[in-house]
C-alpha positions as CSV (number, residue, x, y, z in Angstrom):
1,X,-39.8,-37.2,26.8
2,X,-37.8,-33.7,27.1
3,X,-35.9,-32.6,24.2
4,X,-32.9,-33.2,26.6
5,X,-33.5,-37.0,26.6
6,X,-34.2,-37.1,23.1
7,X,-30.3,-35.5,22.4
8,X,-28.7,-38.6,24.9
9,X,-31.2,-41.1,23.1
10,X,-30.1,-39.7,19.8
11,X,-26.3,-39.1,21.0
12,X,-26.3,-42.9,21.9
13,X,-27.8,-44.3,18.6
14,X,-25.6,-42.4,16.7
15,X,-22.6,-43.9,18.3
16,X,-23.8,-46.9,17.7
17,X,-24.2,-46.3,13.9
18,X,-20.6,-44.8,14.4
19,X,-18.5,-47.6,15.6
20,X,-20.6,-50.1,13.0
21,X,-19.4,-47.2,10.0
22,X,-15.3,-47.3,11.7
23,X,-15.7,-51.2,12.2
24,X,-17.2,-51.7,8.8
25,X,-14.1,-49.4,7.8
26,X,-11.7,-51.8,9.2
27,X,-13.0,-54.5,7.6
28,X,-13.3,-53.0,3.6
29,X,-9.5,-51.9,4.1
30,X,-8.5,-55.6,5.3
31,X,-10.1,-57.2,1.9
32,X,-8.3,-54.1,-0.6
33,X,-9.1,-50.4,-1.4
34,X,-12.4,-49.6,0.0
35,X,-14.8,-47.2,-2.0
36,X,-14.2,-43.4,-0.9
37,X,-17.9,-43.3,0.4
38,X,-17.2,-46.3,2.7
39,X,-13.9,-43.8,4.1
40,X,-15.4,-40.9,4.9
41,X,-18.6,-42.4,6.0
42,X,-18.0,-42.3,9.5
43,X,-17.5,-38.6,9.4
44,X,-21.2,-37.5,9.5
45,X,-22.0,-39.3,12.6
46,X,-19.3,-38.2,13.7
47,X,-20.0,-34.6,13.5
48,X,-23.4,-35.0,14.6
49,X,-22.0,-36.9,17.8
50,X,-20.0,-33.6,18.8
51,X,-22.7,-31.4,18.3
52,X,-25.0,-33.3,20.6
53,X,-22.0,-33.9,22.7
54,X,-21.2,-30.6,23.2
55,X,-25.1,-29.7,23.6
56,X,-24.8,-31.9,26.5
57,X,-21.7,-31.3,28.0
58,X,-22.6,-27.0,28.4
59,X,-26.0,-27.8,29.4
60,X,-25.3,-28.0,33.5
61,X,-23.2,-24.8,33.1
62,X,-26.1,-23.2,31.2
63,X,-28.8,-24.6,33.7
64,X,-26.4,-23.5,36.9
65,X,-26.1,-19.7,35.4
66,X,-30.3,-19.6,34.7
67,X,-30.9,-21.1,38.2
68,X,-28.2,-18.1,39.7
69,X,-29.8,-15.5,38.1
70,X,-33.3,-16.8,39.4
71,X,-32.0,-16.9,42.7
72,X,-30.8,-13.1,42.6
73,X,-26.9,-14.1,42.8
């Protein structure tokens, strides 16, 4: 596997592990005042989801520009 298709792999588990952090989130808040770790513990994959995100979303410009320059234009 490429290092590309390990960043989608990785960018789709850690959405996963996102919406279970919001949804587990929405559930402490229903039962009272949820623990500050439990808040903000969406927020690292978070982060991490729009840094592989972005990774993969300049990617085709970057790959178009490297196969211009190959072809002389």
């Amino acid at each position: 596997m490429n290092f590309s298709k390990w960043i989608r792999q990785i960018h789709r588990w850690l959405s996963i592990i996102f919406t279970l952090t919001v949804i587990a989130n929405f559930v402490a808040m229903g039962l009272g005042e949820p623990p500050a770790w439990l808040v903000y513990s969406p927020l690292l994959p978070l982060f991490l989801l729009l840094f592989c995100g972005l990774y993969m979303f300049v990617l085709p410009y970057v790959a178009r520009s490297t196969d211009e320059q190959r072809a002389g234009g």
